[in-house]
MIDOSE-1310 file (N, C-alpha, C; in nm, 2 decimals, decimal comma, always signed):
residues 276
xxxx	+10,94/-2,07/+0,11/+10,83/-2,00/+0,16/+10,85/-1,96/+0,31; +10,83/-1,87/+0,35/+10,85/-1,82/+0,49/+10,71/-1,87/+0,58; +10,76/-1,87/+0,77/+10,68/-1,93/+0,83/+10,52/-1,86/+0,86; +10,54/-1,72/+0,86/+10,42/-1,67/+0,84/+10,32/-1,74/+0,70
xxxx	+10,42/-1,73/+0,61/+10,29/-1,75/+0,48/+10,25/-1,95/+0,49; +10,32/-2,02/+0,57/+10,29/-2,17/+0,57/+10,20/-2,15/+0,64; +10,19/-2,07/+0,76/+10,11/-2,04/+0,86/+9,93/-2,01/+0,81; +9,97/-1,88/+0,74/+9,84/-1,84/+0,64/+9,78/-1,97/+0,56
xxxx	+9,86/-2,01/+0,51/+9,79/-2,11/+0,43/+9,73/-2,26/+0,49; +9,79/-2,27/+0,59/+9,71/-2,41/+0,71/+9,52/-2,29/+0,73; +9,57/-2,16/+0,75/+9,44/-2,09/+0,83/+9,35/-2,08/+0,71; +9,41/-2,10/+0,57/+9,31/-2,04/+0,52/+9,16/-2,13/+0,49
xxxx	+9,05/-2,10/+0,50/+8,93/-2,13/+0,52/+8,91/-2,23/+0,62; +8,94/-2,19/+0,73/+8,96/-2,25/+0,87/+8,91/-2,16/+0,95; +8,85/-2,18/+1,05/+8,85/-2,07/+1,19/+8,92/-2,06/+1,28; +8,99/-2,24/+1,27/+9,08/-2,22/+1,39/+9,20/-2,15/+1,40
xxxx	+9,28/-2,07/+1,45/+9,44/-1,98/+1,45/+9,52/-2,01/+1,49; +9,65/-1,98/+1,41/+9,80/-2,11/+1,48/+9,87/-1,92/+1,53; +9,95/-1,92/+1,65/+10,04/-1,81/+1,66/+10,14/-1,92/+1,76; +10,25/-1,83/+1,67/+10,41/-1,90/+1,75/+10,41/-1,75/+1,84
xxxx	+10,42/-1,79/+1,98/+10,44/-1,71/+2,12/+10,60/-1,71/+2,14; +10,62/-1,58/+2,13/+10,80/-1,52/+2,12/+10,82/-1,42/+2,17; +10,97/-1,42/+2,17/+10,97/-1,27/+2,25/+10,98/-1,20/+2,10; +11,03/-1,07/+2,09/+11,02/-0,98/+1,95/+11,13/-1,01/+1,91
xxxx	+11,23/-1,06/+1,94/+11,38/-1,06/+1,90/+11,33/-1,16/+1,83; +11,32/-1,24/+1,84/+11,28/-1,43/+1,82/+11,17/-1,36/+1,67; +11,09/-1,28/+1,70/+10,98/-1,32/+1,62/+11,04/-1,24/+1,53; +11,13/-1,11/+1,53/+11,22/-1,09/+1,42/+11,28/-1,16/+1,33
xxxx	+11,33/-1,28/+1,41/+11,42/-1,36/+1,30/+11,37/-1,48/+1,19; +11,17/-1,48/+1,31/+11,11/-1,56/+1,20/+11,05/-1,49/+1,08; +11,04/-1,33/+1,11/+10,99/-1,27/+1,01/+10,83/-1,26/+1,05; +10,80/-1,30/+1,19/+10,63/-1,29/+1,26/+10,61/-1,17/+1,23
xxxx	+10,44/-1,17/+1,13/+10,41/-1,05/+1,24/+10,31/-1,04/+1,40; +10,29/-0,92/+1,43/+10,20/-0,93/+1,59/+10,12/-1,01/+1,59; +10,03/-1,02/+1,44/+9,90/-1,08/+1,48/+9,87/-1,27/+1,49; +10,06/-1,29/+1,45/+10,06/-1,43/+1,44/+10,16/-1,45/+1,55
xxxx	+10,12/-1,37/+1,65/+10,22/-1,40/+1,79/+10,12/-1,43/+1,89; +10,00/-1,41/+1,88/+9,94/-1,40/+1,98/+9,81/-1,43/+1,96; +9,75/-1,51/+2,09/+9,62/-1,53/+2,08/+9,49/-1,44/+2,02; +9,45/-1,50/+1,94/+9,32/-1,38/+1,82/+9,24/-1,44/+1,81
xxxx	+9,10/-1,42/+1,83/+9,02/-1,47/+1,79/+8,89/-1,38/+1,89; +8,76/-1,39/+1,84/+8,65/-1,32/+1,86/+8,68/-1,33/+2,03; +8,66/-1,46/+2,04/+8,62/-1,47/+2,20/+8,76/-1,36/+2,27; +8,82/-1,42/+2,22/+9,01/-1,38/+2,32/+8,97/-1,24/+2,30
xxxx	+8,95/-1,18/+2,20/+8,94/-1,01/+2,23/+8,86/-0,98/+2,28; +8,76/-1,04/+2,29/+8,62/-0,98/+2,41/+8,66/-1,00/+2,53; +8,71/-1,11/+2,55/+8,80/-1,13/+2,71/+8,88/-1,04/+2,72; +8,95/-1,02/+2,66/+9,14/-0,95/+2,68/+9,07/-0,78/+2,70
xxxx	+8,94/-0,76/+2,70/+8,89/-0,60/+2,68/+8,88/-0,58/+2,81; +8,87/-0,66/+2,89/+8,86/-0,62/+3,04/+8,99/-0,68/+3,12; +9,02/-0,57/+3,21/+9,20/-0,59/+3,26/+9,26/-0,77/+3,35; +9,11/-0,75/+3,41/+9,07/-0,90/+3,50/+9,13/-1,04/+3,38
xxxx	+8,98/-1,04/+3,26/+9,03/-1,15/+3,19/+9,16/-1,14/+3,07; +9,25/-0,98/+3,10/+9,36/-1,02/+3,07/+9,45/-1,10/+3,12; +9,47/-1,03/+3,26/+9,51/-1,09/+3,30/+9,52/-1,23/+3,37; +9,36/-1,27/+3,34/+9,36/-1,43/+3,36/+9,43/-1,52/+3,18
xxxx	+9,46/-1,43/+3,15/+9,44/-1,50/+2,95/+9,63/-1,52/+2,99; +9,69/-1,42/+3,04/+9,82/-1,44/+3,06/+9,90/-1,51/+3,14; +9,79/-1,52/+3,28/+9,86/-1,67/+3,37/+9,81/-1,77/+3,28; +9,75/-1,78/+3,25/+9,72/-1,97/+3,16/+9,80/-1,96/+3,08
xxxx	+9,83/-1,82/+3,00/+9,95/-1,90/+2,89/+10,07/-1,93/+2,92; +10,12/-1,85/+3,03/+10,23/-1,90/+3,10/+10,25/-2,01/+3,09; +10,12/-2,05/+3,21/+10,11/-2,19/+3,28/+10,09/-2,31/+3,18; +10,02/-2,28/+3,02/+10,03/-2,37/+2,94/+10,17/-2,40/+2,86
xxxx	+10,19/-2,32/+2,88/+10,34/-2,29/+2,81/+10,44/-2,38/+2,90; +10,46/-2,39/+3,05/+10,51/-2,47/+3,12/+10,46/-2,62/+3,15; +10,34/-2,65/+3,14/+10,30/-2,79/+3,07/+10,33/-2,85/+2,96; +10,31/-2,80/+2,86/+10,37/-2,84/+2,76/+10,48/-2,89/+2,74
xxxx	+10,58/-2,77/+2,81/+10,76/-2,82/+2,84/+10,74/-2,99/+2,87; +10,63/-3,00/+3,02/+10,66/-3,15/+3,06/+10,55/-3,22/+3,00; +10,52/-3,19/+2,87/+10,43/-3,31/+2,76/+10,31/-3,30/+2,79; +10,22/-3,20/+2,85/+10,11/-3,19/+2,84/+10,06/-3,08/+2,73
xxxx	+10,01/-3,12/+2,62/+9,99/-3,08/+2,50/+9,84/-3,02/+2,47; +9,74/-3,01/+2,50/+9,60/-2,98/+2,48/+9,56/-2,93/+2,62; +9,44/-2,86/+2,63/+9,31/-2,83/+2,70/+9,24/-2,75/+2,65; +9,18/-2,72/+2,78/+8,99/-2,61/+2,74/+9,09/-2,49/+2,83
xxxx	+9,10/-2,44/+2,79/+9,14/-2,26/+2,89/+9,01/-2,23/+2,93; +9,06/-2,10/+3,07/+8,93/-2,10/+3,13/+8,81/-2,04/+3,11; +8,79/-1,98/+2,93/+8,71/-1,95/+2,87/+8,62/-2,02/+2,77; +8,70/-2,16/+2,80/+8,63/-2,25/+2,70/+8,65/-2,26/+2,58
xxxx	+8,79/-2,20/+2,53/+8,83/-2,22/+2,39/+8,94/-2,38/+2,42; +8,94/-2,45/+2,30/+9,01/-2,60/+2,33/+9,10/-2,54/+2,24; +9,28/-2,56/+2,28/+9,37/-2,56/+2,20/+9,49/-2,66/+2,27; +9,61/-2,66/+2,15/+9,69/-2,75/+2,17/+9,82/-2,64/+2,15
xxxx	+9,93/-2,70/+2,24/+10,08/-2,64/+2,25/+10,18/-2,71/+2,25; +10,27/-2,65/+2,14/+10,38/-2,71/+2,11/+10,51/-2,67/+2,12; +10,55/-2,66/+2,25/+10,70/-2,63/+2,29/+10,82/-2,61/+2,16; +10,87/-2,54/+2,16/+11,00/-2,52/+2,04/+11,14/-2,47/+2,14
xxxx	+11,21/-2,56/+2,13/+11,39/-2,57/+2,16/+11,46/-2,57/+2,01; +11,53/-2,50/+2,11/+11,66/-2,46/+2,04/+11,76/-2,46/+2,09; +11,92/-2,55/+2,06/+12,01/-2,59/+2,16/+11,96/-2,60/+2,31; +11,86/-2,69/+2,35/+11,83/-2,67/+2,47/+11,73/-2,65/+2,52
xxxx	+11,71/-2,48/+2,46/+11,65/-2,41/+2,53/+11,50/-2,40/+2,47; +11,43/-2,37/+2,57/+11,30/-2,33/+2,50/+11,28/-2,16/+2,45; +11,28/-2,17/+2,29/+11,24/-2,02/+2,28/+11,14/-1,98/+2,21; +11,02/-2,04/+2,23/+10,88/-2,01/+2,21/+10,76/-2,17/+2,22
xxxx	+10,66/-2,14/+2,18/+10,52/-2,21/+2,18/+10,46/-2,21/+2,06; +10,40/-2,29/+1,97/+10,34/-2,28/+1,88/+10,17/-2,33/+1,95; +10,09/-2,23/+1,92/+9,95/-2,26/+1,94/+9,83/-2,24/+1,86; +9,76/-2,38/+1,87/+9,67/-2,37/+1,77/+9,57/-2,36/+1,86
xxxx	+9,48/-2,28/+1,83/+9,38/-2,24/+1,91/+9,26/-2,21/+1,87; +9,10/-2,13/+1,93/+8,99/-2,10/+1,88/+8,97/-2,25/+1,77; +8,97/-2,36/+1,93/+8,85/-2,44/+1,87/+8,74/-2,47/+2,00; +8,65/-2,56/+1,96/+8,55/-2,62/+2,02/+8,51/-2,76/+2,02
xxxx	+8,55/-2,82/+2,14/+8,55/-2,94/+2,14/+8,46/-3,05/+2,23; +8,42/-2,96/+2,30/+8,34/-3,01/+2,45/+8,23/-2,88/+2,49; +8,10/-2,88/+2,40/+8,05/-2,74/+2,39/+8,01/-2,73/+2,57; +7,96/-2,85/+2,63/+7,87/-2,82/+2,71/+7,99/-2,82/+2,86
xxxx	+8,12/-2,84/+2,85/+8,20/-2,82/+2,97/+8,24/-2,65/+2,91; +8,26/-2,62/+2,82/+8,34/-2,50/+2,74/+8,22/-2,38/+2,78; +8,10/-2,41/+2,75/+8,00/-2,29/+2,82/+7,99/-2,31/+2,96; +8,01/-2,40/+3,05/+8,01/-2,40/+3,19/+8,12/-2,29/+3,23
xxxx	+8,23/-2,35/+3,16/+8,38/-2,25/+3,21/+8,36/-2,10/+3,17; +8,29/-2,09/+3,07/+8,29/-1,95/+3,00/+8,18/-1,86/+3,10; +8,07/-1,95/+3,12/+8,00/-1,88/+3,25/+8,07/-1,82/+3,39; +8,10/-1,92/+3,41/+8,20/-1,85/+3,54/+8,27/-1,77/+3,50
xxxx	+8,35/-1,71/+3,41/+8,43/-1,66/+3,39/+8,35/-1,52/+3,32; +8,24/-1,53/+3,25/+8,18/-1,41/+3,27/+8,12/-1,31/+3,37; +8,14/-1,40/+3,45/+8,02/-1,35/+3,59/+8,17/-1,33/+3,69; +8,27/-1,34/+3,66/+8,42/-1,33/+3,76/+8,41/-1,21/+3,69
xxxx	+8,44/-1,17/+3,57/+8,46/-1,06/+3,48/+8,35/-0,91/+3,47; +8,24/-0,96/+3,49/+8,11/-0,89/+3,49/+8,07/-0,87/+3,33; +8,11/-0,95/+3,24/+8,05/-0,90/+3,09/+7,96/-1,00/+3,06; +7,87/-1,01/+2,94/+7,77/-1,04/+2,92/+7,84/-1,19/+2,86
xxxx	+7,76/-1,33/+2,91/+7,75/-1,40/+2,91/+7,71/-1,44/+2,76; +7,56/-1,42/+2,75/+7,51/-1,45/+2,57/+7,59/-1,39/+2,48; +7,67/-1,28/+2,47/+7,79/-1,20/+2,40/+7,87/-1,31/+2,38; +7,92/-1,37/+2,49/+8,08/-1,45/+2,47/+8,05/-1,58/+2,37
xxxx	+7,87/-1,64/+2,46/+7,86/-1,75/+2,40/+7,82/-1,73/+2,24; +7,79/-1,63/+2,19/+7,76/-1,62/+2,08/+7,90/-1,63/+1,99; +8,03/-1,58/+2,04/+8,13/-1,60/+2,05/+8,26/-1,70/+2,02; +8,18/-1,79/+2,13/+8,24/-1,91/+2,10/+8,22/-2,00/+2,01
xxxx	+8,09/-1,99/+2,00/+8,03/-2,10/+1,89/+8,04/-2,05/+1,72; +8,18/-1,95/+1,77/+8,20/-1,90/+1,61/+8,34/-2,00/+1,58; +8,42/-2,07/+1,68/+8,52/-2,14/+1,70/+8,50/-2,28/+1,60; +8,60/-2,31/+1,60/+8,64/-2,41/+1,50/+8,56/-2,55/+1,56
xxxx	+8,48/-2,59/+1,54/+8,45/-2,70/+1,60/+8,41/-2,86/+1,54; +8,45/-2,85/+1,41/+8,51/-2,98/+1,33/+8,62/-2,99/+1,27; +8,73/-3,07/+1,34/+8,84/-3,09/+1,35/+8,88/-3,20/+1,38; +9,03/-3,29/+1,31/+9,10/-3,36/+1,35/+9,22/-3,30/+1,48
xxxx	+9,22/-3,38/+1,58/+9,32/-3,33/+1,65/+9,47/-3,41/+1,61; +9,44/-3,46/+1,54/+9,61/-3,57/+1,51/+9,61/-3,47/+1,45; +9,56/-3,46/+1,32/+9,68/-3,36/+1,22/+9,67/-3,25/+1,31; +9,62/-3,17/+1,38/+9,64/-3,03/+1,39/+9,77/-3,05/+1,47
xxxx	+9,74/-3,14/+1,58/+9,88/-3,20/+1,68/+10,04/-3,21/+1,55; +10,00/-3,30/+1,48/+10,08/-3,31/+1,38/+10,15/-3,15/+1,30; +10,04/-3,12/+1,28/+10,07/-2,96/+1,20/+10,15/-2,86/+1,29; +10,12/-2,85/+1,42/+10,17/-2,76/+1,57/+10,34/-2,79/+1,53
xxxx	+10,34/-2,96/+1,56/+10,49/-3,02/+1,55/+10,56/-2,97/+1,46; +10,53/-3,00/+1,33/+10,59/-2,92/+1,19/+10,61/-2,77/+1,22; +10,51/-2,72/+1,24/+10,57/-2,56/+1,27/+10,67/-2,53/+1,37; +10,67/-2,58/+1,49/+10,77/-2,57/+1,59/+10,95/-2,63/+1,50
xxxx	+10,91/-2,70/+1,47/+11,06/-2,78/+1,38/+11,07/-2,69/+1,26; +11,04/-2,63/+1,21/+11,06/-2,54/+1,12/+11,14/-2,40/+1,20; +11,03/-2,34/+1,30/+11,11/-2,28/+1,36/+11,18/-2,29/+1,47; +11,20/-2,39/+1,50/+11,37/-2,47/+1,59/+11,48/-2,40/+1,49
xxxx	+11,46/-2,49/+1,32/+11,54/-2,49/+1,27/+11,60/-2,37/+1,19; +11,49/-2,29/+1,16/+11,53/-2,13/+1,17/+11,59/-2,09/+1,23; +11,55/-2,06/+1,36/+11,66/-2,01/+1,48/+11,77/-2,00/+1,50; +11,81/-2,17/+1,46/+11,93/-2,27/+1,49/+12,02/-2,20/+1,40
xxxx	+11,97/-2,20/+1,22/+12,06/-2,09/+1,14/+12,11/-1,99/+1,15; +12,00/-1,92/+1,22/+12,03/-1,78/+1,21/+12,13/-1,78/+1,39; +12,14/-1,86/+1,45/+12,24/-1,82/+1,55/+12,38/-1,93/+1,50; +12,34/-2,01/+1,40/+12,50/-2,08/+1,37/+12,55/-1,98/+1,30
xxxx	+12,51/-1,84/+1,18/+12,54/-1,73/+1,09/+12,64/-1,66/+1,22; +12,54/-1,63/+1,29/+12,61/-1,52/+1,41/+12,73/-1,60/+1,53; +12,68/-1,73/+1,50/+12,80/-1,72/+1,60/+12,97/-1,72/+1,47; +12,92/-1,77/+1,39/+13,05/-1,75/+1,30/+13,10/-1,60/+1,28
xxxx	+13,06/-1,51/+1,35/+13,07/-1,37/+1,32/+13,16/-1,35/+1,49; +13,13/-1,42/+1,57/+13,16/-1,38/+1,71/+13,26/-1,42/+1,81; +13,33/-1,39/+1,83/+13,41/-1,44/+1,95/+13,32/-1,49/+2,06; +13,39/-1,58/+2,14/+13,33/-1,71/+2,23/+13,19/-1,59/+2,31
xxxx	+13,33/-1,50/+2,41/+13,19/-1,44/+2,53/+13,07/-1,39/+2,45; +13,11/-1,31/+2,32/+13,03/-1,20/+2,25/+12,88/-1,37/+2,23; +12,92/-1,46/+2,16/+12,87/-1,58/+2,10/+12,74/-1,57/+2,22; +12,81/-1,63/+2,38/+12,75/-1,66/+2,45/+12,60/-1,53/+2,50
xxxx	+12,67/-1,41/+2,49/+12,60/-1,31/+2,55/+12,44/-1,31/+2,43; +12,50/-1,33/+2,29/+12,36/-1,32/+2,16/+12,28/-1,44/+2,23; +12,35/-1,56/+2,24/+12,27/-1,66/+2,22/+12,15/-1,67/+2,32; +12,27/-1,61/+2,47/+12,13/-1,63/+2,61/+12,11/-1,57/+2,65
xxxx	+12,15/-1,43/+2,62/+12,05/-1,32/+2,70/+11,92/-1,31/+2,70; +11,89/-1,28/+2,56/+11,74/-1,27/+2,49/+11,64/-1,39/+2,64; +11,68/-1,49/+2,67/+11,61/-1,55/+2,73/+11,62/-1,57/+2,86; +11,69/-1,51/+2,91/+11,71/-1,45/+3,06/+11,60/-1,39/+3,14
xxxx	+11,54/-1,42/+3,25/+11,50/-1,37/+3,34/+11,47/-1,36/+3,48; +11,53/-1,24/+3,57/+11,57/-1,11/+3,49/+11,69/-1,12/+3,42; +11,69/-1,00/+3,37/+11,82/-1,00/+3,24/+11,93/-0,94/+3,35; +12,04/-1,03/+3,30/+12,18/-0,97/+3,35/+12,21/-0,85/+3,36
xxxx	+12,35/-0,76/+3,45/+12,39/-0,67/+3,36/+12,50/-0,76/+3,34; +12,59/-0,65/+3,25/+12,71/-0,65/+3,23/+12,85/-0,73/+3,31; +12,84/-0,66/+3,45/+12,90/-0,71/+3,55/+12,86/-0,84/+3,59; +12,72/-0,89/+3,58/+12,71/-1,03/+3,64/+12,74/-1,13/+3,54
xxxx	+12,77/-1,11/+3,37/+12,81/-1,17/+3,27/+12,96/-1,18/+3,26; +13,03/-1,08/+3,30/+13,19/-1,06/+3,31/+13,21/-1,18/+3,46; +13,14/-1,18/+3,54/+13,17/-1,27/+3,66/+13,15/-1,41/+3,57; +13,05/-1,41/+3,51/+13,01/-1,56/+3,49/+13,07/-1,57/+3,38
xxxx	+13,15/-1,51/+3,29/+13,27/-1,59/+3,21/+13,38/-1,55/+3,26; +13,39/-1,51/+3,34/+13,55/-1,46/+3,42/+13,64/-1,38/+3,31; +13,60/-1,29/+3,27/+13,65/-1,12/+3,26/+13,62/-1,05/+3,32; +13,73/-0,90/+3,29/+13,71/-0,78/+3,30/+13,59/-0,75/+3,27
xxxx	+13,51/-0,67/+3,33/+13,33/-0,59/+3,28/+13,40/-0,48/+3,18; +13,51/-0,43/+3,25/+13,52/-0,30/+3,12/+13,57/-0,34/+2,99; +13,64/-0,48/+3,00/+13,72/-0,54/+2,87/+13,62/-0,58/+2,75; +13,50/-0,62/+2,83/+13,36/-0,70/+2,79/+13,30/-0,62/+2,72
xxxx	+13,29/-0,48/+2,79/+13,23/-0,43/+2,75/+13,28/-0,36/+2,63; +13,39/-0,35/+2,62/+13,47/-0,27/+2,47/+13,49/-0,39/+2,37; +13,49/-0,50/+2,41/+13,48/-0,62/+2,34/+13,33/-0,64/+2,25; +13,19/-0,61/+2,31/+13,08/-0,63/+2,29/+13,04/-0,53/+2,21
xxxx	+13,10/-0,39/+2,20/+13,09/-0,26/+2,11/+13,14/-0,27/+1,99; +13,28/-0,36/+1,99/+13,33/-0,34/+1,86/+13,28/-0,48/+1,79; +13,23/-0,61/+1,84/+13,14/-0,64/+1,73/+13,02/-0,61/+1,73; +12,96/-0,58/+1,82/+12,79/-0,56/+1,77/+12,77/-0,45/+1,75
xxxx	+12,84/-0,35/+1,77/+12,81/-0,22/+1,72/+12,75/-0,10/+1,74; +12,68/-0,16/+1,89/+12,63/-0,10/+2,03/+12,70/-0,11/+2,12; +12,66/-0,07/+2,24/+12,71/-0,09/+2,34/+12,61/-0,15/+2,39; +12,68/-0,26/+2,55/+12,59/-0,33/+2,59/+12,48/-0,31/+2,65
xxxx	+12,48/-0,20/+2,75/+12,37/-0,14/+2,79/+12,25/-0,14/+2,70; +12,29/-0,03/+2,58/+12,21/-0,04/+2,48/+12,13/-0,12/+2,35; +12,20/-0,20/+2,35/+12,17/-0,40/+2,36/+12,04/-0,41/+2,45; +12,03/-0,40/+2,59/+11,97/-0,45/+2,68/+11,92/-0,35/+2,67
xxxx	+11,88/-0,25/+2,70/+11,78/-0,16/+2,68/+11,70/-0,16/+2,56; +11,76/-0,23/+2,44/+11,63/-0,29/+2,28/+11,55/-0,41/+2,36; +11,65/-0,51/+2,39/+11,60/-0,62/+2,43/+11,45/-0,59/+2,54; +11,48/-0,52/+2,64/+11,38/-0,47/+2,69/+11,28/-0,37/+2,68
xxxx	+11,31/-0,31/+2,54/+11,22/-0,21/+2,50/+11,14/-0,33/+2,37; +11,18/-0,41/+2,34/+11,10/-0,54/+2,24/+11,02/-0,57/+2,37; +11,06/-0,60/+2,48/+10,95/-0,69/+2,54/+10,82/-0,58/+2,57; +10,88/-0,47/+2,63/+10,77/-0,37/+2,67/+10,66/-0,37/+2,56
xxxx	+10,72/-0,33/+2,41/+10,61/-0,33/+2,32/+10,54/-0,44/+2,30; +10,60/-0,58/+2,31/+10,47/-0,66/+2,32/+10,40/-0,65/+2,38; +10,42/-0,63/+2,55/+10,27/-0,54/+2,65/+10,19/-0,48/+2,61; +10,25/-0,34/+2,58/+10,20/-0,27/+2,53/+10,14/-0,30/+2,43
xxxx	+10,13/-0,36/+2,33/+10,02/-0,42/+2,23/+9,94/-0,47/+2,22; +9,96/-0,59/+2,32/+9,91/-0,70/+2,33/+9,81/-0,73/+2,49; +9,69/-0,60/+2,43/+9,57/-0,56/+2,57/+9,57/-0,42/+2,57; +9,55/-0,44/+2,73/+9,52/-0,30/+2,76/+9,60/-0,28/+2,91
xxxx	+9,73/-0,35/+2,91/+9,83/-0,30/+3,05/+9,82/-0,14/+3,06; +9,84/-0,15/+3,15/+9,90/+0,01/+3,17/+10,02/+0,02/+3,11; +10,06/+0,15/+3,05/+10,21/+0,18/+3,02/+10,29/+0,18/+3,12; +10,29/+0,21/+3,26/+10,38/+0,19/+3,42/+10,40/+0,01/+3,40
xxxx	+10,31/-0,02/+3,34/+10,32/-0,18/+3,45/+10,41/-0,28/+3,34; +10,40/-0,23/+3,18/+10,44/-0,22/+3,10/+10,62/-0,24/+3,11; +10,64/-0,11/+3,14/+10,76/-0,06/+3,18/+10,85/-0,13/+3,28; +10,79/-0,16/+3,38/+10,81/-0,21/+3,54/+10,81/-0,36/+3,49
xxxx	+10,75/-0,41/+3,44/+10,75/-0,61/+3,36/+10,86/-0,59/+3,26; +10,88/-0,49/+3,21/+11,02/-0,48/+3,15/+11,18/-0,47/+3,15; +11,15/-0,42/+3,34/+11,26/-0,42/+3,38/+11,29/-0,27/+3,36; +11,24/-0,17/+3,39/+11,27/-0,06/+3,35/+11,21/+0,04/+3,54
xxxx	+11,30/+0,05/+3,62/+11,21/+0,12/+3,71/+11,17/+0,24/+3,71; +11,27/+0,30/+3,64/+11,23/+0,46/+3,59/+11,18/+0,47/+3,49; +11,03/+0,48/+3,51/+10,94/+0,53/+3,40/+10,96/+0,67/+3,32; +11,02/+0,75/+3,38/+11,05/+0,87/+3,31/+11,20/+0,82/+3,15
xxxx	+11,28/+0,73/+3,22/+11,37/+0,69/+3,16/+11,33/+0,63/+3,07; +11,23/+0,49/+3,09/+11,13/+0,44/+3,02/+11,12/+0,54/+2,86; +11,03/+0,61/+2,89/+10,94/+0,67/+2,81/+11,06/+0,77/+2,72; +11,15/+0,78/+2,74/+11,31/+0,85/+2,70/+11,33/+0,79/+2,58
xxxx	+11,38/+0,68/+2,60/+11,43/+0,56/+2,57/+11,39/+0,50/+2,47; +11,20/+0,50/+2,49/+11,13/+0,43/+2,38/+11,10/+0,54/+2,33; +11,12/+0,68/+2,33/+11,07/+0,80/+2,23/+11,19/+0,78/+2,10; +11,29/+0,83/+2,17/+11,42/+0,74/+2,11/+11,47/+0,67/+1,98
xxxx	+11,37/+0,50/+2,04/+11,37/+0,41/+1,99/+11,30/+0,38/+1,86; +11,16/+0,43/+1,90/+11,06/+0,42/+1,80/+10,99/+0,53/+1,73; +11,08/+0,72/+1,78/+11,00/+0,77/+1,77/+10,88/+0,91/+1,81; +10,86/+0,77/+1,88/+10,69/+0,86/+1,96/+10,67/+0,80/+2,13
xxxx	+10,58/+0,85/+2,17/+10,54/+0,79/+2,29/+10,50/+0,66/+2,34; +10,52/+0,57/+2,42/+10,40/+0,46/+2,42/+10,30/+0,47/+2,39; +10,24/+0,59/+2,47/+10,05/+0,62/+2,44/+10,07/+0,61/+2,30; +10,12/+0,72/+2,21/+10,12/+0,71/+2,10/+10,14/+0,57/+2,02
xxxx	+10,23/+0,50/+2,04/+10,32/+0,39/+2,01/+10,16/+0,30/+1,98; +10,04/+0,31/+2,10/+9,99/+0,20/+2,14/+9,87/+0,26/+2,02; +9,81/+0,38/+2,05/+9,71/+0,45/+1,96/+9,75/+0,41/+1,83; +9,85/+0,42/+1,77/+9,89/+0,40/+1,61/+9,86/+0,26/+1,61
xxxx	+9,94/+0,21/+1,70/+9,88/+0,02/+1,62/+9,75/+0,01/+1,67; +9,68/+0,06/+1,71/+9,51/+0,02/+1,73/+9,44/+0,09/+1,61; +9,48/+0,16/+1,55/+9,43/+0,26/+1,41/+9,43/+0,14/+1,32; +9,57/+0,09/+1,33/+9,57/-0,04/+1,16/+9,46/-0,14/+1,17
């Protein structure tokens, strides 16, 4: 059974929502789709509608996502939804979050926070609270804690396969470039990868064509056109700021690139998935 459908089935007749937080590369290989990448729930979309509490929804997940790394596992975010986060490594590294979220655990500190933060935002207060109190609010936190764990170890171990497949396909530098780029930031070029394994850039680069099949630029230019679309999806960024968090300064180039890639325009890109 794949990690989306174990995923469905913890949610089904639950309110609360589990999303593993990835980049797109990552969530390709688990087979995610968007809507189990990211924070969902009544309240989160009423917040995420104004640019302000997006952008407050985005520093906390950062910032929870970096707590977690050092074992702090739960809180109330600053809309008063209670969730728990579960770090996932891979050889090392950290390459996502599993979050269970849209519960209620502490009504009367959770409507304090959610006040302020309506009145920071300017939207209606009785709205959100009506909102929150759609949240999960009878719950074990062992198992769910328990449940987070299992999901993160499942997709550790996913990952882990699908890069022991590819490295058996790769010569050493090529090996090195799949495994760490994706989590680079900012992302290399070419030349600062050839320094840091001590080759030629141009050898690297004819090396990196004839097994992956692209060239590396163009490599890094998907890699950075996955991250853009998650922006782009996920709220209401601007398409510039989009582009510019992607590593892209030329927005004309930008918009090239992902016509290109997917097709159509961002605007467009963003309008079609708000239709489904």
């Amino acid at each position: 059974m794949e990690l989306q459908e174990w995923i469905e089935l913890l949610e089904y007749d639950h309110k609360y929502v589990i999303c593993v937080w990835c980049n797109n590369f990552t969530a390709q290989i688990l087979n995610l789709d968007f809507s189990h990448r990211i924070h969902r729930s009544p309240l989160c979309n009423y917040i995420k509608s104004t640019s302000i509490g997006m952008s407050r929804c985005i520093r906390y997940r950062n910032s929870t996502e970096y707590f977690a790394c050092k074992g702090k596992r739960s809180g109330i975010c600053p809309h008063g939804l209670y969730e728990l986060a579960q770090p996932v490594f891979s050889e090392n590294k950290h390459i996502a979050t599993v979050f269970i979220g849209n519960l209620l655990k502490d009504p009367e500190k959770s409507e304090a926070k959610l006040k302020r933060s309506c009145l920071m935002y300017g939207i209606s207060f009785n709205k959100a609270k009506k909102l929150l109190y759609q949240a999960e609010s009878s719950f074990d936190e062992d198992i769910l804690a328990k449940t987070a764990s299992v999901i993160a170890t499942m997709t550790s171990e996913k990952i882990s396969r699908f890069h022991h497949i590819q490295n058996e396909k790769f010569p050493e530098p090529i090996k090195y470039i799949i495994n760490n780029l994706i989590y680079e930031d900012p992302l290399p070029t070419l030349n600062d990868l050839a320094k840091r394994l001590g080759y030629n850039d141009q050898y690297l680069g004819r090396l990196f064509k004839q097994h992956v099949g692209i060239s590396f630029n163009e490599y890094l230019n998907r890699i950075k056109l996955q991250n853009a679309v998650d922006l782009i999806l996920d709220g209401n960024i601007k398409i510039i700021d989009a582009a510019l968090a992607s590593g892209f300064n030329d927005v004309t180039y930008f918009s090239r690139v992902f016509r290109k890639r997917y097709g159509m325009s961002p605007q467009e890109y963003r309008k079609n998935h708000r239709k489904l």
